[in-house]
C-alpha positions as MATLAB code, in Angstrom:
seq = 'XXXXXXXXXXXXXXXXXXXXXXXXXXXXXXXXXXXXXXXXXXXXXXXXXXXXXXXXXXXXXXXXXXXXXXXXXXXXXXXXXXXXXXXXXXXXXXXXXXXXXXXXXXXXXXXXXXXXXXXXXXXXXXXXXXXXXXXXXXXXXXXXXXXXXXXXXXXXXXXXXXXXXXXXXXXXXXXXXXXXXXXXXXXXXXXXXXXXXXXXXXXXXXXXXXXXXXXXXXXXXXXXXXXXXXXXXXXXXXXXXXXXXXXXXXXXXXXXXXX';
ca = [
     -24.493   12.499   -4.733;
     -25.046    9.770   -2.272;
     -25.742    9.851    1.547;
     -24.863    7.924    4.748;
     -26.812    8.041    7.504;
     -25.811    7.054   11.321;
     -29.226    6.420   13.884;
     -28.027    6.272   16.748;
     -29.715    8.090   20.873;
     -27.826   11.445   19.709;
     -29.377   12.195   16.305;
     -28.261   11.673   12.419;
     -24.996   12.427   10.923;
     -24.388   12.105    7.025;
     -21.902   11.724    4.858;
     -21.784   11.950    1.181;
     -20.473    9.858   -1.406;
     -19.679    9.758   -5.039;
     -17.665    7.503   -7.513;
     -16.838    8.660  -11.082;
     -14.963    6.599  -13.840;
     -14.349    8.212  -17.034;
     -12.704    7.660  -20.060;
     -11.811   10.183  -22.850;
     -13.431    8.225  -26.123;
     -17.388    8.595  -26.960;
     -19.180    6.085  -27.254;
     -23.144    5.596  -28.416;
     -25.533    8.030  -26.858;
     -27.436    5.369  -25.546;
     -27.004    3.077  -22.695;
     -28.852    0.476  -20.762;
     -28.216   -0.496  -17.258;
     -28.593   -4.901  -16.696;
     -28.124   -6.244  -13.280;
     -28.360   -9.836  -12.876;
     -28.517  -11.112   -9.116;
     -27.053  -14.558   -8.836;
     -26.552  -16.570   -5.487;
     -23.588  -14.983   -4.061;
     -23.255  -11.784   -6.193;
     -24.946   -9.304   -8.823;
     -23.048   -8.333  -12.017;
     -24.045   -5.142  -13.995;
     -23.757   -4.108  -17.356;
     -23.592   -1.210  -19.040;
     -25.098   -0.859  -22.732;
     -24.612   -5.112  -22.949;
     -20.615   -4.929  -21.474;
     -19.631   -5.383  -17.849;
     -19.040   -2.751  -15.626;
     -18.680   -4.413  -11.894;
     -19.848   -6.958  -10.041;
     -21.649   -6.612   -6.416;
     -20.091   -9.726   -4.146;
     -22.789  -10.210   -1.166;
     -22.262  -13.660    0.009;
     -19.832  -16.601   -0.331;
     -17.964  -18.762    2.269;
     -14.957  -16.670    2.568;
     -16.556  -12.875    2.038;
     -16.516  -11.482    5.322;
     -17.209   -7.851    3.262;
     -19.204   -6.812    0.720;
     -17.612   -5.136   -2.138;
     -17.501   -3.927   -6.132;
     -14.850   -5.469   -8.182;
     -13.523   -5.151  -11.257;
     -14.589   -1.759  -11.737;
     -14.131   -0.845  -15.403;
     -13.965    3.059  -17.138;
     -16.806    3.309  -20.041;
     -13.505    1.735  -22.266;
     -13.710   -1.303  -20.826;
     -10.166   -0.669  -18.826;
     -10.344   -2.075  -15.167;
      -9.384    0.957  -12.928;
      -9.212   -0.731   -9.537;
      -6.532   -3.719   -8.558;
      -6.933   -6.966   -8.976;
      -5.396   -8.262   -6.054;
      -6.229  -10.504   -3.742;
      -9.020  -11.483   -6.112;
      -6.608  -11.968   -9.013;
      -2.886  -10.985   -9.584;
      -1.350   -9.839  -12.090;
       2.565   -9.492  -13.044;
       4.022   -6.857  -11.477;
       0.886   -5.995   -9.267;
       1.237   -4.413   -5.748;
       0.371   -7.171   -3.114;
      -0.053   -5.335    0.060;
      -2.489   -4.986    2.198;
      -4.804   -7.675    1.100;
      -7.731   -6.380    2.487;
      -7.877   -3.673    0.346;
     -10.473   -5.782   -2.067;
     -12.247   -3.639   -4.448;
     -14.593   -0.616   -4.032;
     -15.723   -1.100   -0.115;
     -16.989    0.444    2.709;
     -15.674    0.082    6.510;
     -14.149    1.410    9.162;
     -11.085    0.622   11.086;
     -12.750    1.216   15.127;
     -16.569    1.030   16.000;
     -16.852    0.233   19.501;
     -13.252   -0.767   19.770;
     -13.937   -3.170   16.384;
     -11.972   -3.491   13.135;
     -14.115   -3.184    9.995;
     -11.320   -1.713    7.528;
      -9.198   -4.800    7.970;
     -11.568   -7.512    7.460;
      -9.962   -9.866    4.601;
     -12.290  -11.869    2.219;
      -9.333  -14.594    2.004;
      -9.280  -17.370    4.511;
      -6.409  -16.100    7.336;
      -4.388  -17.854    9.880;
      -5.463  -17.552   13.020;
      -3.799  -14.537   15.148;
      -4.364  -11.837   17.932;
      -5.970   -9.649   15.369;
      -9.101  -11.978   15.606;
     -10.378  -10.620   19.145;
     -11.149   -7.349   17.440;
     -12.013   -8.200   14.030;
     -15.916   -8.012   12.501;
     -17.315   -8.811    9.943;
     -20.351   -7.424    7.618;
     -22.678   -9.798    6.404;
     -25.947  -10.037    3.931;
     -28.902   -9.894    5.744;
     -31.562   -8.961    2.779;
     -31.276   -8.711   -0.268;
     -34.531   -6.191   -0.589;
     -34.843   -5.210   -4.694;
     -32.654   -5.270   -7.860;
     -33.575   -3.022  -10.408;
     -32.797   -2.478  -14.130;
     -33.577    0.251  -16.397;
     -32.285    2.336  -19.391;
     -31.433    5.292  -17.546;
     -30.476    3.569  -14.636;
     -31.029    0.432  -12.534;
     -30.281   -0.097   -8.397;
     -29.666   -2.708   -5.853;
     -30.869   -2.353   -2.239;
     -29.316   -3.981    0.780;
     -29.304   -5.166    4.298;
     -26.054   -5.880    5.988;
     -25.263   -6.691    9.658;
     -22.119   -5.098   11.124;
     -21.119   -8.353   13.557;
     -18.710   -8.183   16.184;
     -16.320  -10.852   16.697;
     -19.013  -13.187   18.900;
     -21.252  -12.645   16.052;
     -23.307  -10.127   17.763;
     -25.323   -7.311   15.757;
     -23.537   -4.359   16.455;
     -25.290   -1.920   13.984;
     -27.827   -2.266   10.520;
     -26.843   -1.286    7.025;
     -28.815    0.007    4.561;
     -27.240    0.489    1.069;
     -28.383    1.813   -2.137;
     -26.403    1.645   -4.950;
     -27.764    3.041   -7.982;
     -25.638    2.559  -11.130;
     -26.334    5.216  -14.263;
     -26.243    4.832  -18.131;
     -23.847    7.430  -19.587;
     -22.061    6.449  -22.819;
     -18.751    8.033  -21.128;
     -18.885    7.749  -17.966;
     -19.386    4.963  -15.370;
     -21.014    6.442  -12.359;
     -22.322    4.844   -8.761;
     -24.431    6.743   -6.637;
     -24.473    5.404   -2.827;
     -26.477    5.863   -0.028;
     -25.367    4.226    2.961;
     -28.093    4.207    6.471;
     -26.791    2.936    9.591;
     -28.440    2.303   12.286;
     -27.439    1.347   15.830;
     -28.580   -1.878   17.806;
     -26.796   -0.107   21.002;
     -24.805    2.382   21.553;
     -22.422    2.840   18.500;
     -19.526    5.385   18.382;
     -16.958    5.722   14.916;
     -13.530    6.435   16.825;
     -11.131    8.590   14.778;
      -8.858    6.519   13.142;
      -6.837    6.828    9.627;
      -8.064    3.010    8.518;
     -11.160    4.051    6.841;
     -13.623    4.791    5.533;
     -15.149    4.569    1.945;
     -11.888    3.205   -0.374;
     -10.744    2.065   -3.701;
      -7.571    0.305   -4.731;
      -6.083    1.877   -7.692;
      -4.731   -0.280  -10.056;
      -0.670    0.277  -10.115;
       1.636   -1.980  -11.376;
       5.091   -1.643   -9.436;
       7.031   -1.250  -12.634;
       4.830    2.223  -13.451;
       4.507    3.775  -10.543;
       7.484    5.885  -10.731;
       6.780    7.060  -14.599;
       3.157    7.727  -14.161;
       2.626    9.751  -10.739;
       3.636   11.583   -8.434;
       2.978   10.479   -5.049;
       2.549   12.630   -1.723;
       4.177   11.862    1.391;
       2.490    9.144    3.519;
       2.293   11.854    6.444;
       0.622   14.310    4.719;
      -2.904   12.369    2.933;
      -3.144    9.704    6.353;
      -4.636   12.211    8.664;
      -6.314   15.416    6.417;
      -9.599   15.060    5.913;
     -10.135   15.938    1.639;
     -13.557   17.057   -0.264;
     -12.476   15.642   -3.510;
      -9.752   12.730   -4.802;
      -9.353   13.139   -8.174;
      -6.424   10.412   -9.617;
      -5.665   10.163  -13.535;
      -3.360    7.944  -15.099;
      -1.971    6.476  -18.623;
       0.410    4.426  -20.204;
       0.246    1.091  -21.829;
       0.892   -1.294  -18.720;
      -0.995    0.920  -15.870;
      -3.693    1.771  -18.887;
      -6.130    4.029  -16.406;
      -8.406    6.764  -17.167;
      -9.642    7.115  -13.472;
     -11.380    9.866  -11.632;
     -12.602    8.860   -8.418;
     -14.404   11.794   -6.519;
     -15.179   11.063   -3.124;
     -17.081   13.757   -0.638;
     -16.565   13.748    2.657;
     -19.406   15.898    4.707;
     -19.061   15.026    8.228;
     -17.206   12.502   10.839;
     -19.720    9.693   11.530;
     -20.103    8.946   15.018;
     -23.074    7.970   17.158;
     -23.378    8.446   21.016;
];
């Protein structure tokens, strides 16, 4: 599983994380993992087909993030939107982009909310930061596995360091499953606290057409999953037009906070 670090004057917290895509169908026993680092991004493959691509850069991306994500099938698991659209696609909250990482109040700053689409301008701006590349420090790939490793600044509004990222994604060759191991490192310029708040903090967008929603699950009340914190989050779904075979398993091992 993967690990998240927070340096701060009061010690290390950590938090784990782990993503899981399967799919139900074998396929050929083995698997080689391609990454290909281009200008703004770095696309992996999975036994020669694509599995996601890593955007780091570009003159709207205010936030890293991994999109399409696709099950060892080939079916995209994660929405398209704002990216893409597609008929009958949700549309809300637009800065849900992808698989990403953020969270909604360090310091009195938004990092959930950040929107890799250019905005009008509004109050919201004051409080908004962005994460940007800093380094890109070694892209690996292999037949068991291959890895990228990152730098990011956490800005605040002023464009001010706030805190360092580390990341380490390491992407493995199963023939069934598509699996991303991440270790996340943060470390504090200053002071750096991660205020309880429901807006974050590791996410996915499921991919749920409107039209489907109803037929193919069962949904629990908005006050009940905003506030508990959850070990695992395992989602599966199929039918012709939502066309998922999703588990995403996320562990949570501690509130991340710095002081």
């Amino acid at each position: 599983m993967g690990t998240m670090n927070v340096t701060g004057s009061s010690g290390v917290k950590q938090l784990a994380l782990l993503a899981v895509l399967s799919m139900c169908t074998a396929l050929p026993a083995q698997a080689q993992v391609t990454l290909t680092q281009g200008p703004e991004q770095i696309a992996v493959e999975i036994d020669g087909k694509p599995f996601t691509v890593f955007y780091i850069r570009g003159k709207d991306l205010n936030r890293p993030y991994l999109h399409p994500l696709r099950s060892a099938s080939g079916k995209i698991v994660n929405r398209s939107f704002p990216a893409g659209q597609l008929p009958g696609e949700t549309t809300d909250h637009p800065h849900h982009a992808g698989l990403f990482y953020g969270h909604g109040d360090v310091n009195g700053y938004n990092y959930w909310a950040i929107q890799n689409v250019p905005t009008p301008a509004s109050k919201a701006d004051a409080t908004m930061g962005r994460i940007v590349l800093k380094q890109v420090v070694s892209v690996k790939s292999g037949k068991e596995s291959g890895s990228v490793d990152v730098v990011f600044n956490w800005l605040t509004p002023e464009g001010k360091p706030l805190l360092t990222e580390t990341r380490k994604m390491t992407f493995y060759a199963d023939p069934t499953l598509r699996i991303i191991d991440f270790d996340f490192d943060l470390a504090a310029i200053d002071k750096v606290v991660f205020r309880d708040t429901k807006e974050g903090t590791f996410a996915m967008r499921m991919a749920v057409l409107n039209s489907a929603v109803s037929d193919t699950f069962t949904w629990p009340r908005m006050s009940t999953c905003f506030w508990p914190w959850y070990c695992w989050l395992d989602l599966t779904a199929e039918g012709d037009r939502v066309a998922r075979e999703t588990e995403a398993k996320l562990n949570q091992a501690t509130e991340t906070s710095t002081g």
